[in-house]
N, C-alpha and C positions, 0 to 999 in steps of 0.2 A: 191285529192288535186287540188285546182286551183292553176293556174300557176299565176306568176307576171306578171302584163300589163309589155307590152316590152318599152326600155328604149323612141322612138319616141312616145309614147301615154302618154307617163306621161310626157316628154318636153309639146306636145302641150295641157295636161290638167291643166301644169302651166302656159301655155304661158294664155290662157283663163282666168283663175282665174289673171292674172296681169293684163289683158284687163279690168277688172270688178273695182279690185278695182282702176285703172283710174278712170273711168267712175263714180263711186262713187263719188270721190276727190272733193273736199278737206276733209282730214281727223285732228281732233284733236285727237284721242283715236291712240298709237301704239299698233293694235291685232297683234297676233301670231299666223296663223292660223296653222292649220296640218299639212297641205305640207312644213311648214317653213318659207313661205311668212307673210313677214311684212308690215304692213297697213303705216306707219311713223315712219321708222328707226329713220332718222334723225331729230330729231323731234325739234321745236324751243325753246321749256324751256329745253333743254338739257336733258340727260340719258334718260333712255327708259321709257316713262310719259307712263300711268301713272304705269306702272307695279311698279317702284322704291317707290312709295306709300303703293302700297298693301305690298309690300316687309316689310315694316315698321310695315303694320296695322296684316296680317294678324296673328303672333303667340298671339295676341290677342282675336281673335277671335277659337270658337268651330272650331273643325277639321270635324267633323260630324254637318250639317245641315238639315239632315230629319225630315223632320215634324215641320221645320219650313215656316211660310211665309214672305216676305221680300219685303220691298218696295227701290226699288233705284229712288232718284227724281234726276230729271236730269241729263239721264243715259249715255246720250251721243253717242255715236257709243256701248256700252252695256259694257268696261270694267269688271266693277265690276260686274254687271251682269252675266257673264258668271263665273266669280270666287267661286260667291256665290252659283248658280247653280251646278258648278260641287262639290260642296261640297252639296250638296245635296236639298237645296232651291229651293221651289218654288217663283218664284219673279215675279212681277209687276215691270214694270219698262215705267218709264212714262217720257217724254221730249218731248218741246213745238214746236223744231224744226222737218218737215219730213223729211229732208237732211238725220239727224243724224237717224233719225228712218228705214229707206231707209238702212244705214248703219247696223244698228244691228240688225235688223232682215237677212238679207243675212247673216252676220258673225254667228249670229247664226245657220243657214241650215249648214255653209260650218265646225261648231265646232261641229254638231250632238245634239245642245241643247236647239233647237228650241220649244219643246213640253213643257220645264222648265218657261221659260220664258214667258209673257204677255207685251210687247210691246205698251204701247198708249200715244198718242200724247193729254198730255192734262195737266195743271198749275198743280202747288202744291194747289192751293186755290181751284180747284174743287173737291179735297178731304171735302171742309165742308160740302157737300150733301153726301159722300157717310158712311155709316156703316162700320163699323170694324175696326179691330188693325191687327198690324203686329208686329211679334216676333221680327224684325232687321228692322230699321230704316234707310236706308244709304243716308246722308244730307251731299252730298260733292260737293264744287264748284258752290254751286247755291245761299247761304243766301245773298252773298254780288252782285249777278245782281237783287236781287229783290225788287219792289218798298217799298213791306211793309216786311219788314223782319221777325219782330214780330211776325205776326199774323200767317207768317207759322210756323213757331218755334213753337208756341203754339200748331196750328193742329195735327203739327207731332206727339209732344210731348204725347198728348192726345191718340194716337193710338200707342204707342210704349209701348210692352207690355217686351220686356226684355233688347237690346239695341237700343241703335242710335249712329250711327258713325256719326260727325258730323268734317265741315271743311269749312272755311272761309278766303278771304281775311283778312290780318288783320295790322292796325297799331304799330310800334314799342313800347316795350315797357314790362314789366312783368306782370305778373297777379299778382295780393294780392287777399286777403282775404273779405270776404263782408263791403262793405264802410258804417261805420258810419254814423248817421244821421249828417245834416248839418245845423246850423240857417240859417233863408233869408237873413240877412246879413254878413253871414262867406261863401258867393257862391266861394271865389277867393278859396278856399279850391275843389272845380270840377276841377281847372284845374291843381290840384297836380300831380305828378309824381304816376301812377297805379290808378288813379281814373277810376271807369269805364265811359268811352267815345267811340264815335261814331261821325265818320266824315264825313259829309254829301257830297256825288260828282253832284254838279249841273250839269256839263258838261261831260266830260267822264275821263277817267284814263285808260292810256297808249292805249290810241286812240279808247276805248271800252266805247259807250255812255250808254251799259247795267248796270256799273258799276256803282253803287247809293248811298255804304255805305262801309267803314271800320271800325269796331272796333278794339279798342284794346283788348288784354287777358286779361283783370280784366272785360269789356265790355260781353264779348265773353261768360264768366264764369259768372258773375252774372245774365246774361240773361238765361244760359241753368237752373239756381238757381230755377228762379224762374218762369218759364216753368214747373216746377216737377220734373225736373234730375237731379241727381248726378254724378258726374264726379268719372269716375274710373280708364282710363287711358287715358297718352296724347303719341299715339303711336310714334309722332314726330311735327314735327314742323306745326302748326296752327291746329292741327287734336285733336280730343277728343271724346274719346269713352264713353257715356253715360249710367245709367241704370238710370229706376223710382225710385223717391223719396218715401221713406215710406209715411210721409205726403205729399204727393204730392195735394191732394186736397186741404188740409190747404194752400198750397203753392198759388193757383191758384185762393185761393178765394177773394180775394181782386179784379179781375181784370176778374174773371171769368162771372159778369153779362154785362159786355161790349163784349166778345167774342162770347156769347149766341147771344144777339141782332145782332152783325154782321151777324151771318153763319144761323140767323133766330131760335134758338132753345129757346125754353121755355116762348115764349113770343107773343100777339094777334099781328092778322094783325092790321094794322096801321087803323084810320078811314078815311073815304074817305070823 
């Protein structure tokens, strides 16, 4: 039997590990690592972010992830990443920031699940050159910093072969059900109570110039509609767990040869 490091070598291999994640800092992600050390106890949007989420999302999801693959966009310091991981996922986990990349890859050495994980520093929009799908989709925290919301929404959509966790900024308001056609001259009808809407941020919101768009929940749902996804559950508040549409190609073919020409597929080079 090995014996236990004595109690001064595990003070000073905490005191190190607190030097680090210093050094780190600033953190948005509160991890928990081993030794019990927390990255941002006190964190500014109050209770233990984002763990209090997964708390929410998780008995929704599979307890067993093996043999699945999983995409986290904008992973941040790797939260969810490590969750999905230790449930057995292999994941990709991609954010444009290195601060935060810097952060989750160390978090993941010091959680043992480092070898699960793929770590790259790269948009959601350079997924249109690459191949494949992923079993779990996880779209949290990111649709409403992005210039073109849509179009990732789409991409995702397209690779998401059983869910997508998705979550957004959003304006007040309820969701309904898919909005009625509208004459060109009954438009005061858009701005009824649960129409779906989207409010554009020219400048920034709450001091964050990344902030571009809020929808509301009727906005929010009729976009994942008609992306291909069905809504299956809403684990909590702006969050919604998606799967593919049976017709989901039917769904996307209206708007599907403008997506083509975007990301370049199906279509001659231009003439020079």
């Amino acid at each position: 039997m090995t014996s236990a490091p004595p109690p001064e070598a595990i003070e000073a291999a905490l005191d190190a590990q607190r030097r680090r994640v210093r050094e780190l800092g600033p953190w948005f992600h509160n991890l928990h690592l081993p030794s019990g050390l927390q990255t941002l106890p006190e964190h500014p949007l109050g209770g233990d972010f984002p763990r209090f989420k997964w708390l929410q999302i998780a008995p929704h999801l599979p307890e067993d992830l093996r043999g699945w693959r999983v995409l986290d966009v904008g992973c941040n310091a790797g939260f969810y990443s490590f969750e999905l991981a230790r449930r057995g996922a292999q994941v990709l986990a991609l954010d444009v920031d290195p601060h935060y990349l810097d952060q989750a890859r160390w978090a993941a050495g010091e959680m043992g699940l480092a070898g699960r994980i793929d770590f790259r520093c790269a948009q959601v929009y350079d997924l249109a050159g690459e191949p494949g799908d992923f079993d779990l989709v996880w779209f949290m925290g990111v649709f409403y910093h992005l210039r073109y919301p849509l179009l990732a929404l789409d991409l995702l959509a397209r690779r998401t072969r059983r869910l997508m966790m998705f979550q957004t900024l959003t304006l007040p308001g309820d969701a309904v059900d898919g909005a009625p056609d509208c004459g060109i001259d009954e438009r005061a009808r858009l701005c009824a109570p649960g129409w779906p809407r989207m409010a554009f941020i020219e400048e920034r919101l709450a001091g964050d110039p990344t902030n571009w768009w809020a929808p509301n929940a009727a906005a929010v749902e009729a976009m994942l509609r008609s992306s291909g996804l069905q809504i299956r559950a809403r684990p909590g508040h702006e969050m919604w767990l998606c799967t593919p549409r049976a017709d989901a190609q039917a769904a996307r073919a209206m708007w599907q040869p403008q997506h083509d020409s975007i990301v370049g597929e199906g279509r001659p080079s231009p003439a020079h």
